[in-house]
N, C-alpha and C positions, 0 to 999 in steps of 0.2 A: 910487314905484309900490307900490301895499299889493297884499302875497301874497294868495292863495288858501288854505285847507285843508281837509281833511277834519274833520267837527267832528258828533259823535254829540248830540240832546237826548231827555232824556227826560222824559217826563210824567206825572204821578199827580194826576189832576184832582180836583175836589169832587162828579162823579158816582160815583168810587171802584168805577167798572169794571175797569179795566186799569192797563199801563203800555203808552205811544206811545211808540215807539223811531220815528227817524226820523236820518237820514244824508245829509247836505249838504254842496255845496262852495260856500264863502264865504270872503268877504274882512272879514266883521263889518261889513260895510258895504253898499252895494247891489248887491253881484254875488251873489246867490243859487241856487243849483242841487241840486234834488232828486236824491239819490240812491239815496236808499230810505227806504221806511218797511214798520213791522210793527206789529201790536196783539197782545199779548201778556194775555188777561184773568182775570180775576181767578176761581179759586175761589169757590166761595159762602161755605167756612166764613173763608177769610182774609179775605174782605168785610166779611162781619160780624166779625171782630176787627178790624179797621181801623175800623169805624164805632166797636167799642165805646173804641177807644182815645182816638177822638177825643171822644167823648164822658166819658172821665178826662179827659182835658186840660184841658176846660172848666174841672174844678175847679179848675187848677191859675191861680196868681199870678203865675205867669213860668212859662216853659222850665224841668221838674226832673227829675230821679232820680224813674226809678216802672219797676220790675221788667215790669207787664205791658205798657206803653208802649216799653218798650227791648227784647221779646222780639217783638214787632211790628217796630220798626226793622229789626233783625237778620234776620228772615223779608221782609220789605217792599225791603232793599237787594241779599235772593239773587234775587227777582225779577226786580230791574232788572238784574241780571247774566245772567242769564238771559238776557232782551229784548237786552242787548247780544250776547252769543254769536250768538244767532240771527239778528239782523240782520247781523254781519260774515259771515254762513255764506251767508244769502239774497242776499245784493251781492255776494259774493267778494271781500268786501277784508280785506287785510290789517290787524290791530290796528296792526300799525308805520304806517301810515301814517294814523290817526286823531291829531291832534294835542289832542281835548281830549273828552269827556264833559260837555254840561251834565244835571247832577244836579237838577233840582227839588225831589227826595225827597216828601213827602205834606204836607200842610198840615192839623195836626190841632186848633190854635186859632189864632188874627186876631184881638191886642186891638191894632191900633196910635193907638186912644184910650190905651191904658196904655203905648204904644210898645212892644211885644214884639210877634212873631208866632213860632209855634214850626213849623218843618218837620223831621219826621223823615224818618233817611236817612244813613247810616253811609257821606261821601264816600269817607274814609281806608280803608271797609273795600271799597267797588265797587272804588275803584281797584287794591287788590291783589287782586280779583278776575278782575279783565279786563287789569291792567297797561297801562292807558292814563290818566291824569293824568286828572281828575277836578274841574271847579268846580262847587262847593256853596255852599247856605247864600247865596241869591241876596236876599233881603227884607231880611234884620236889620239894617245898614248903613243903608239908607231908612228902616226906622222910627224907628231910634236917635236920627236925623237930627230926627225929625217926621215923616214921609214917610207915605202911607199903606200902603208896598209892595207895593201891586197899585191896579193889575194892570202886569206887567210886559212882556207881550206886545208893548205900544203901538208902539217904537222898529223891533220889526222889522216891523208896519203900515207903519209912515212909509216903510220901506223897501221891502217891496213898493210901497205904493200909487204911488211918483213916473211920473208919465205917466198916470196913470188920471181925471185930472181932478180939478177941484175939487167941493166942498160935496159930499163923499162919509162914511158910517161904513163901518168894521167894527162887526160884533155880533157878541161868541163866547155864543153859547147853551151852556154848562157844568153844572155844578150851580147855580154863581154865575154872572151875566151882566155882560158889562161892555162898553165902548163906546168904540173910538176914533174920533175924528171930523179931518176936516180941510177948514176952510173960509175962503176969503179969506187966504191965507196962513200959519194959524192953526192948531194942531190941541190937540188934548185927548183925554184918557182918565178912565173911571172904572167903579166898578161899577154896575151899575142895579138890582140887586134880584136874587132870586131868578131863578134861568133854568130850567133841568128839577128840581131839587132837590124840591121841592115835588110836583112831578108823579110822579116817580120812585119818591117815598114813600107817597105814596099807591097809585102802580098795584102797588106789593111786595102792600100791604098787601092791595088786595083781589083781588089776580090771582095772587101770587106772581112773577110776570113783573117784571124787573128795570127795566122803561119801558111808556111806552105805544108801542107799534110803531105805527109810521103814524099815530100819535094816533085809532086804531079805536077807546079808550073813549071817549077824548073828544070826536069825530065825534058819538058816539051820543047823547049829553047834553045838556041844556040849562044854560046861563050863569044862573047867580041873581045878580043884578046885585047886592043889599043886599048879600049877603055878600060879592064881589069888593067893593064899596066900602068895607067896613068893611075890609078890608084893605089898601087902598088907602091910610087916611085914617092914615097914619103920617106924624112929624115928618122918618123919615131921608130921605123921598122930597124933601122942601122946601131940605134940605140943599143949598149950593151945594156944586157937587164940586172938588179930587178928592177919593170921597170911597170909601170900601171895607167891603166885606160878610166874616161870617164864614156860613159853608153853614149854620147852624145858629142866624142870626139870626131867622129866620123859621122856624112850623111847619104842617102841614097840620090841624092840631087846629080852623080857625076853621070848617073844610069838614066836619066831623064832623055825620054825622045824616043829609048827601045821601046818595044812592044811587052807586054805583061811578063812574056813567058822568058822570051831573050835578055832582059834586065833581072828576074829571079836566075837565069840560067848564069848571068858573069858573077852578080853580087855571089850564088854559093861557090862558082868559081874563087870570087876573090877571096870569103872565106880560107876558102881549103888552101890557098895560098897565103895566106899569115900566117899559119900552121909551117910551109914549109921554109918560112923565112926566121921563124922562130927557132925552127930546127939547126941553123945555120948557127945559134949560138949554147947550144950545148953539145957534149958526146955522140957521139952516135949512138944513136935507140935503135932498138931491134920492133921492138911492141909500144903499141899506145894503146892504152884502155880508155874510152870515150865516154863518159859519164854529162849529162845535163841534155838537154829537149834536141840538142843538135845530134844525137848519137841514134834518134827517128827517122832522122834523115836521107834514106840509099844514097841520092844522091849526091848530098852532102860527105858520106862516110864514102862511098866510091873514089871523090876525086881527091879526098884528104890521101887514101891510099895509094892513088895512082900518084899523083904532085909528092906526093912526099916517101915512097919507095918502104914503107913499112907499114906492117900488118898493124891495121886498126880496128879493134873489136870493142863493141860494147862490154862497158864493165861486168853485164851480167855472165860475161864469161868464167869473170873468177868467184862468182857469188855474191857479186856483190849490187845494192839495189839504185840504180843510176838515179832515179826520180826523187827517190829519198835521200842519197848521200849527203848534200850541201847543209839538208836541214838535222841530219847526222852529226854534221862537222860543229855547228855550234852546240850541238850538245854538248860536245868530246869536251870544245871550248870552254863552254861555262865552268864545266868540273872541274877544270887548269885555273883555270879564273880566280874561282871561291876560294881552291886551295893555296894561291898567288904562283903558278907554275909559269911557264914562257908561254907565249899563244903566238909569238912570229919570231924569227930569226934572221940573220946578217944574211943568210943564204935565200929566202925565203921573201924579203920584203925591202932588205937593204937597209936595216937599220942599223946600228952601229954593236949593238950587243942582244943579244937574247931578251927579249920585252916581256913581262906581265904587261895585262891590259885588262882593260873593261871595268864596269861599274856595277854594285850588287843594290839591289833594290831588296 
């Protein structure tokens, strides 16, 4: 009989809003049970140090030594200590009875064409923070491998979804999108392109506003078809998967020249179309459960459904908690982790065999 524990994840997405703290009891298997979650967000000016970091990183040829990169760590890991306190305070549990911390830390470049992906996030030092064991450093292992380390989420998909039917996805709408599917016995993962990243950037730029809420500018606009195609007409979409995005493969630069509302209106257009070109390389789905900031969006969720000819609903349809899931899924991880189980598969990341990963603090 495989135990139960208590098992904390946390998350630092490529919207670079927040950290998701979330508190589950699982068996890293399919017994899963919500115990809490909290969103802890982000300052504006550590937002923009996290953006500008990640944007050093890019220069970088591998994971290095860089002063104002590791001054972001150190400020980015009191954070998630932070999010931890407060969620043991908001649940009333005891740290002694959490057996593990999944760490995501931030994701500030994704070459796993060069086989590296760098996440900052100081395990060794959360864990002497909070004094609960800590696994980090969940990608490297996959890519080292081949793998494309994301998206890692998919396994604990699989594990929700048993009973929900077949020829169904997930869609986490993130800064990056990605897609697990399972159909005919079969299932698969990968990213699809840009998901709010694109939109995000642009509603900063001309709203100040950190998203479009309710998709209200993009409501307002009209869809320039040329220029969502000319963005469209990229080689990575043809790509058979699994195949993986860095947040900053893509820019809003092609939308330059519309008006506020008409460039939020193509960018969720082109959204909802790497959804339907994604779809081009799996089974036919019947359903998509849309899980992450993108699934707020009518009009975002409107044109995913209309472009792509199937029912797409919030996960909160099956019970399930969109806001919390991701920082769910490291939990699930961690527990896989500690007890050395698989955390991505051939199907899932395109690694060569079923992987253990991550590092325990």
């Amino acid at each position: 009989m495989t135990h139960t524990h208590l098992a904390i994840g946390l998350m630092s997405g490529t919207s670079m809003d927040g950290v998701d703290a979330a508190l589950i009891e699982s068996d890293g298997d399919g017994h899963v049970v919500s115990r809490g979650f909290l969103f802890c967000p982000y300052e504006a000016d550590f937002r923009q140090r996290l953006k500008d970091a990640a944007a050093r990183a890019l220069e970088f040829h591998a994971p290095g030594d860089d002063a104002m990169i590791a001054a972001v760590e150190q400020e980015l890991t009191g954070l998630h200590a932070m999010a931890v306190h407060r969620l043991l305070a908001a649940t009333g549990t005891d740290r002694a009875d959490v057996r593990i911390i999944g760490f995501h830390g931030h994701t500030v470049a994704h070459r796993p064409d060069r086989r590296w992906t760098w996440q900052i996030g100081d395990g060794a030092g959360l864990k002497a923070a909070t004094r609960i064991p800590v696994a980090f450093d969940f990608r490297s292992a996959d890519v080292a491998a081949g793998g494309q380390g994301a998206p890692l989420a998919p396994g604990f998909h699989r594990a929700l979804s048993a009973g929900l039917g077949d020829r169904i996805g997930v869609l986490n709408l993130g800064g990056v999108g990605n897609l697990t599917w399972f159909a005919d016995g079969r299932w698969g993962s990968f990213d699809t392109g840009p998901g709010n990243a694109l939109i995000d950037d642009w509603t900063a730029l001309h709203t100040g506003r950190s998203y479009d809420k309710d998709g209200v500018l993009a409501g307002g606009g009209t869809v320039h078809d040329n220029v969502l195609m000319t963005m469209a007409d990229n080689a990575w979409f043809d790509a058979p998967p699994p195949k993986s995005l860095d947040r900053g493969a893509w820019d809003a630069s092609v939308v330059r020249g519309l008006s506020p509302a008409d460039g939020a209106a193509t960018l969720t257009a082109f959204t909802a179309e790497t959804v339907r070109l994604a779809l081009g390389h799996v089974p036919r789905l019947e359903r998509l459960l849309v899980t992450g900031g993108g699934r707020h969006n009518p009009v975002l969720m409107r044109e995913i459904a209309r472009r792509c000819g199937v029912a797409a609903d919030p996960v909160e349809a099956v019970g399930w908690n969109g806001d919390a899931l991701e920082a769910q899924a490291f939990a699930w991880l961690a527990l896989r982790t500690l007890d050395g189980r698989a955390i991505s598969w051939p199907e899932t990341t395109g690694a060569p065999t079923p992987m253990t990963g991550g590092r325990v603090a």
